[in-house]
Every structure is written in structure tokens, then in C-alpha cells.
C-alpha positions in Angstrom: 0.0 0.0 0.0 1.4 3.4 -0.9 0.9 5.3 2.1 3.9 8.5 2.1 2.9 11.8 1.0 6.2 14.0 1.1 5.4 16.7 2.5 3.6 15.0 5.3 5.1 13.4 8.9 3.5 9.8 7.3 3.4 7.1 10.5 4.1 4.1 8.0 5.1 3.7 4.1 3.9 0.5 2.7 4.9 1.0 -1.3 6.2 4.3 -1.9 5.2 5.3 -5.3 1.9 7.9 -4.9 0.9 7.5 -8.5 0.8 11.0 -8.9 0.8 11.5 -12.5 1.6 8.0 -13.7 -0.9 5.1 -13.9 -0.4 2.4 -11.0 2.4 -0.3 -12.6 4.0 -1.9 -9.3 2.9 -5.9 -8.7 0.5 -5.0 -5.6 -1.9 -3.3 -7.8 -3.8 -1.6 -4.9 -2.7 2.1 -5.2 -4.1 5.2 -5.3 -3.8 7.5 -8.3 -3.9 11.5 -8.9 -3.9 12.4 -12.5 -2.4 9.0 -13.0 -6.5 7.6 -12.7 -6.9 8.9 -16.0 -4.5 6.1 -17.9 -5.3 3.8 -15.4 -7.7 1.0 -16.0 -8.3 -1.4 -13.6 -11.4 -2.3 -11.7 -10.8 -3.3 -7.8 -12.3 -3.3 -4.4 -9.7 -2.6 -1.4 -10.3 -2.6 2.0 -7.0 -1.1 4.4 -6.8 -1.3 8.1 -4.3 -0.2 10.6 -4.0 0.7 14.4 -0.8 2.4 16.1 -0.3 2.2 20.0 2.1 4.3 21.0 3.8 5.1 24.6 4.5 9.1 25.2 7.7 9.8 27.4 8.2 13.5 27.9 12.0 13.8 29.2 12.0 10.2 30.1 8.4 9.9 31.7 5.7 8.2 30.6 3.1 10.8 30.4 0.2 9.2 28.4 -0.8 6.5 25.6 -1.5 7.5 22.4 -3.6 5.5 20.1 -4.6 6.0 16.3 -7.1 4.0 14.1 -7.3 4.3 10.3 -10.0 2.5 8.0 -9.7 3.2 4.4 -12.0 1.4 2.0 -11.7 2.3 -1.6 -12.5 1.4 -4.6 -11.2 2.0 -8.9 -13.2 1.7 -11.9 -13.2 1.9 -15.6 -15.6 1.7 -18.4 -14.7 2.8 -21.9 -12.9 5.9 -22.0 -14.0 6.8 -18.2 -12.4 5.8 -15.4 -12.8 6.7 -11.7 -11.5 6.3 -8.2 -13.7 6.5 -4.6 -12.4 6.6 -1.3 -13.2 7.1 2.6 -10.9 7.3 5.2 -12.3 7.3 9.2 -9.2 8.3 11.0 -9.1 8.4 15.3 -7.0 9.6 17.6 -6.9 8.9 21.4 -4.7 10.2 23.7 -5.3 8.9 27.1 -2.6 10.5 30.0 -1.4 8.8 33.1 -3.1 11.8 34.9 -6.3 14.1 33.4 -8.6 13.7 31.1 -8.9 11.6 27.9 -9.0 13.4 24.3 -10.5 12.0 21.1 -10.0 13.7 17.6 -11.8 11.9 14.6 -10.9 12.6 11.2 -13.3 11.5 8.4 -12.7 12.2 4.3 -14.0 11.4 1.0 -12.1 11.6 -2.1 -13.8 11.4 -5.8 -11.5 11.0 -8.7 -12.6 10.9 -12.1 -11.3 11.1 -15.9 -12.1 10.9 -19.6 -9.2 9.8 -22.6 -10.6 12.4 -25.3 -8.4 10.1 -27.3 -5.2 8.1 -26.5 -3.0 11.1 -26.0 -5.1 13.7 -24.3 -7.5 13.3 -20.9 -9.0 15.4 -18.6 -9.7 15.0 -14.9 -12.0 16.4 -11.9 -11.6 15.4 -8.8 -13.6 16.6 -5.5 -12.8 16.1 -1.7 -14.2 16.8 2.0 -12.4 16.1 5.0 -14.0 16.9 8.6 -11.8 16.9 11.8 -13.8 17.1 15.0 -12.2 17.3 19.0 -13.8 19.0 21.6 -15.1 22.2 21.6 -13.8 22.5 17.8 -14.4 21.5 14.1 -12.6 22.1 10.9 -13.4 21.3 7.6 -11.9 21.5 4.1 -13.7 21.0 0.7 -11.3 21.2 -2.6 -12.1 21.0 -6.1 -9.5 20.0 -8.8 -9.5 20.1 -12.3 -6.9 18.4 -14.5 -5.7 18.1 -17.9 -2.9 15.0 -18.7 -0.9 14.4 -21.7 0.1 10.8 -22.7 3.1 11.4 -25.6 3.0 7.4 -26.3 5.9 5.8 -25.3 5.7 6.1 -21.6 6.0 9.5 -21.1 2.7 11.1 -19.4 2.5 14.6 -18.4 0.3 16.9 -16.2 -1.0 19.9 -14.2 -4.6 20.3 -12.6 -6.1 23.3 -10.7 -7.1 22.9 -7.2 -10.0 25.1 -5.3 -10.1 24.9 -1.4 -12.4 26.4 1.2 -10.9 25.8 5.1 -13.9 26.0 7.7 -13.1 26.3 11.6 -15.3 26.4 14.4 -14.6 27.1 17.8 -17.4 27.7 20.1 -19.4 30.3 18.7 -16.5 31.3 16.5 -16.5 30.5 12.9 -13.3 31.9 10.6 -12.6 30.1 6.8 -10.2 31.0 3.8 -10.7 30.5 -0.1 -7.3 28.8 -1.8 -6.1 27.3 -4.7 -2.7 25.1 -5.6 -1.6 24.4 -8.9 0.2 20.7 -9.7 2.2 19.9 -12.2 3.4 16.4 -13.1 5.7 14.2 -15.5 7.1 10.9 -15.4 8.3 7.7 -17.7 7.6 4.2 -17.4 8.7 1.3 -19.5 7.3 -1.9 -19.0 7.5 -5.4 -20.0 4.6 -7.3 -18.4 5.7 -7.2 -14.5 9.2 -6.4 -14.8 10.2 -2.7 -16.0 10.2 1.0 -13.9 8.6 3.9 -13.6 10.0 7.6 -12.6 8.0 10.5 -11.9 8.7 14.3 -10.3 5.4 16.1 -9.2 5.6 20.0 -7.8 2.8 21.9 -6.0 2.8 25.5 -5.1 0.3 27.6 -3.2 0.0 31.4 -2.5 -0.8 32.8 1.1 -4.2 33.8 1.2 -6.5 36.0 3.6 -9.8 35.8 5.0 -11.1 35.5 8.8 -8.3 32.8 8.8 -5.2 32.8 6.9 -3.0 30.5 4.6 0.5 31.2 3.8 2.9 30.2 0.8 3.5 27.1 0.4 6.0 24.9 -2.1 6.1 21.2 -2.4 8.4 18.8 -4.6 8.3 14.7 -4.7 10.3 12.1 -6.4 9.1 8.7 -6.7 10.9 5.9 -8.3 10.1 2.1 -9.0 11.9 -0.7 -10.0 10.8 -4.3 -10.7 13.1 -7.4 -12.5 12.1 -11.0 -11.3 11.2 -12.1 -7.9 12.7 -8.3 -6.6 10.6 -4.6 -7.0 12.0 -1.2 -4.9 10.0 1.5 -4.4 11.5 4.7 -3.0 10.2 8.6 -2.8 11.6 11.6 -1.7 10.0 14.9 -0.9 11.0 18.2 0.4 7.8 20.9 1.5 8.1 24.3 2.8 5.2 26.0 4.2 5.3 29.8 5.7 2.5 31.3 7.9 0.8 34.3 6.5 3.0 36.8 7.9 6.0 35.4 6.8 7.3 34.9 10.8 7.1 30.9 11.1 8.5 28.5 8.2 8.2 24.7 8.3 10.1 22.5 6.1 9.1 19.0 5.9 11.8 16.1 4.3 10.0 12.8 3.7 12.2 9.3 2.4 11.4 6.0 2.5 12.2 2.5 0.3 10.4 -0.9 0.4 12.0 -4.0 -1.1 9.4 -6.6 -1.8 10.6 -10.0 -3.1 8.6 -12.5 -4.2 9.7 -15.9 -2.2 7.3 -18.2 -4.6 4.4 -17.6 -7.6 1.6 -16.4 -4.4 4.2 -15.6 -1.3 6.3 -12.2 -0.5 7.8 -10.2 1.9 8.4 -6.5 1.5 10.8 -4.7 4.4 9.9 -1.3 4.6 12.0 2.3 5.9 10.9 5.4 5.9 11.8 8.8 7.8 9.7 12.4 7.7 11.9 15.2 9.4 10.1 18.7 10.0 11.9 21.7 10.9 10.0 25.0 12.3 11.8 28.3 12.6 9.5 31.3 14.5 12.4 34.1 14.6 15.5 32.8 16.1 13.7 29.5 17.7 13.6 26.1 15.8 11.8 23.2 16.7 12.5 19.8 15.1 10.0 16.6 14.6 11.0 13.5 13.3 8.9 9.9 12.7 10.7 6.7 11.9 9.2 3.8 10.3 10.7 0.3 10.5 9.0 -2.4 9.3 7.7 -5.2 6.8 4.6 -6.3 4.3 3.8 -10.1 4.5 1.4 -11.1 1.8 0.0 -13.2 -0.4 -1.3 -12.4 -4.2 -3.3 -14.1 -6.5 -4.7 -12.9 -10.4 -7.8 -11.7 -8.8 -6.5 -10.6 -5.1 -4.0 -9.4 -2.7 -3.9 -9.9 1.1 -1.0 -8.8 3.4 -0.2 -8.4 7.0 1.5 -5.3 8.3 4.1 -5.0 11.2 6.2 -1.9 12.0 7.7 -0.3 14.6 7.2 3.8 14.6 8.8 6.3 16.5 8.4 9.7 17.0 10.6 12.7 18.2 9.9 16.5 19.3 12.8 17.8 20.4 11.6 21.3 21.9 9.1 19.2 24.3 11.5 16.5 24.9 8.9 14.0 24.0 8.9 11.1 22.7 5.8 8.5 21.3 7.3 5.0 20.4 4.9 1.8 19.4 4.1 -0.8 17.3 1.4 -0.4 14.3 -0.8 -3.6 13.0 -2.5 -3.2 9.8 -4.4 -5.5 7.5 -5.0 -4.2 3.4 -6.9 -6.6 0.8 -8.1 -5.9 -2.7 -10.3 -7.7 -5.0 -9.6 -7.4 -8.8 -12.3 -8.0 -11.3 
């Protein structure tokens, strides 16, 4: 499962090519596309599961135990020149201390994707999402609009850019603030393949511009490389991003470096392992005061894959530091992902 998104402090990887821009070509079959859903025609039914349980030591104490949920069912289609992509995610957070009182913070999105090949070189693309985070005493929510054009030269090179339109609700108490915004994506990769053995390489850049209402966005740049390689029993993945984000007044700037690589290897025709490693680093600067974060993801994929599905098991170990709050959250993440091809 392709779970990074430079740019964001991911808990785990799974596979790390987003499928951005190109269609999905690595063996699992089960990821997620961007403008990639317009070359890509497959139909599937996945269903993704995972809980993290983490112990949080500020300065060497345990303070609390932090525990987050995710389910993500989702599902691709294609008929004729149309092809499409649904998905819900219910995320939860739970952070219970030693001492006080418990906090929950649920997270739940929906993500529509949808394209149409005008012919076998040009496509167009719309997608729409909603994503509402509620805790107590607060709620935000964020609804985006994109529209995309792609360009498919023919011999594996596939281009793109698409427009994005956002509107960010808050509400606290009696107090409601939002902001309009857009971000424009570009895309291009190149992908040769022979049946299941081949690669793909892909660079995707976003930009935003700060943006006033009663609430405020600031400027925003974001670059990832993905990569894939498969020959044989062996496929790697591997991504790197780099995102820097500024308030609206310019005085706080957060730069975000994401990596990770999987190795999967195929042990027999049905049977493989995939070690995984990934690492997000965030850096904040407010004047001369910088504040660090850093998740690390060990961990592996055991699975087993058919024509028609693909069922694995997921074990890592994730830590996370902050090292302005001396704290530390350290556990172990379980997560279950199947998909059904027909």
C-alpha cells in the first residue's frame, strides 16, 4: 500500500510510489492515483486497516498512551474511456494520560477522482474532496475542487497539471473563521514496462499562495520524487520529498523532508515479503527559535497475491521525536489491506 505523501510526517510507508501522474504499474496493484486515474484501467475493491499504539515519554516519563485507528475502503473503476476512483478514510485519535482527562480527535474524508481519454493522447480529470476533523469544543473542515488536464506522448512518457479550489472552515465555540485557496500541480514521469518487470520515474511539484480571510493560509511549495523498479522475484520502491510551508505573515517557516524505500521479493508464484523504511523530518523556525520533529518507520509487508486478489499483513515499529518538548511517542502499528480485482 502506498501510504507516504512528502510533505507530510506519514506514520508508516507501505509501497512508496503515490501514482501522482503515472498510472499504478508496481505488482500490488492496490494504489491510489492523482492524475495517474486517468491512464489507469483497472477495476478493484480494497479494504486497508491499521492501528498504532504508542507510549509518550516526555524527558524520560511516561506521560500518556496515544492510540490512532485508520479505515480506508476504496475502490477503482473503468468503463470505456471513463475511469474513476472512490475513497473514505475514518481516522481516530486517542490520547489517554497517566493523569487528566482523555482526548479524542476523529478525522473523516471522501475523495472522488474521475477522468475521460478524449483520445489516447489527451484526458481530462476532476476530482472533489471533504475532509472533517472534529475534537472538543472544535471542528474544521476542508472542501477542494480540482481540475486536471494530462498528456500521454505514447511511449511512456505522461504529463500533467490540474487546478485545485479549497475552502478551510473552523469552528470554535461560537466562533467560525474560513479561507478560499487554490494550488496548482504539475506532473511528468516515464515508465517502460514489459509485463511485470520494467520502472517507472515520476517528479510532481505543488505550489500555493498565502491567502487572507477570517483565517489565513500562507505560501507554500512542495516537490516529490518517486521511483520504481521491478526485475524478477525483486521490485523497490523509493520517494523523496522536500515541502516548505510559511504562515501568513512570513514569521514561522516549516520544512518538511520525507524518504522511505520498500524491497518486496517475491519468495514463490503467491508468497512475499516486503521490508519497509521510511523517515519524515520537520523543521519550524519562528524568529530565532527552531523546533524539530522527526517519525521513523521500520518495518515489513507479509502477503500473499493471486490474479484476482492481494492480502497482506502489516508489522512496523514507529517512532516519533519532538525535540523542543523533549517528547517522545514509540509503538508498534498492526495493519491489515486486501483488494479484490475483477
Amino acid at each position: 500500500m502506498k501510504k507516504i505523501i512528502a510533505g507530510a510526517l506519514a506514520l508508516s510507508m507501505g509501497s512508496a510510489l503515490a501514482g501522482n501522474v503515472m498510472p499504478e504499474m508496481t505488482r500490488d496493484g492496490k494504489t491510489k492515483n492523482d492524475l495517474g486515474v486517468a491512464w489507469s484501467k483497472r477495476n478493484a475493491a480494497v479494504l486497508s486497516y491499521d492501528t498504532l499504539t504508542q507510549d509518550r515519554e516526555v524527558s524520560g516519563t511516561e506521560t500518556a498512551e496515544v492510540k490512532t485507528t485508520n479505515l480506508n475502503p476504496y475502490v477503482f473503476g473503468t468503463h470505456g474511456a471513463f475511469s474513476g476512483e472512490l475513497s473514505y478514510n475514518i481516522n481516530k485519535v486517542e490520547n489517554t494520560p497517566k493523569t487528566g482527562t482523555s482526548t479524542e480527535t476523529d478525522t473523516n474524508s471522501l475523495d472522488l477522482d474521475a477522468a475521460y481519454r478524449i483520445n489516447n493522447m489527451f484526458a481530462v480529470t476532476f476530482g472533489y474532496g471533504t475532509e472533517k476533523e472534529e475534537s472538543t469544543g472544535s471542528e474544521e473542515t476542508e472542501k477542494d475542487m480540482v481540475f486536471g488536464f494530462s498528456y500521454n506522448h505514447g511511449n511512456g512518457l505522461i504529463a500533467g497539471v490540474s487546478y485545485s479550489l479549497s475552502n478551510q472552515e473552523d469552528v470554535s465555540g461560537s466562533t467560525t473563521t474560513e479561507v478560499d485557496y487554490s494550488v496548482i500541480s504539475l506532473g511528468v514521469g516515464y515508465q517502460n514496462w514489459n509485463n511485470k518487470d520494467g520502472y517507472t520515474v515520476e517528479a510532481f511539484y505543488q505550489t500555493r499562495g498565502k491567502e487572507k480571510d477570517t483565517q489565513s493560509v500562507g505560501d507554500m511549495t512542495n516537490l516529490e520524487l518517486h521511483g520504481t523498479y521491478a526485475m524478477g522475484a525483486w521490485e523497490l520502491d523509493g520517494v523523496f520529498g522536500t515541502m516548505k510551508e510559511e504562515n501568513y505573515a512570513g514569521t514561522t517557516e516549516t520544512t518538511t523532508t520525507t524518504f522511505g524505500l520498500d524491497f518486496e521479493y517475491m519468495i514463490n508464484a503467491n508468497i512475499y515479503v516486503t521490508p519497509q523504511f521510511a523517515q519524515a523530518k520537520a523543521e519550524t523556525e519562528t524568529g530565532s527559535t527552531t523546533s524539530e520533529t522527526k517519525v521513523t518507520t521500520f518495518g515489513s509487508e507479509f502477503g500473499y497475491r493471486t490474479a484476482m486478489w492481494d492480502a497482506n499483513l502489516e508489522l512496523a515499529q514507529v517512532k516519533s521525536e519532538t525535540d523542543s518538548s523533549n517528547t517522545e511517542d514509540s509503538g508498534l502499528k498492526l495493519g491489515v489491506n486486501f483488494g479484490y480485482f475483477f
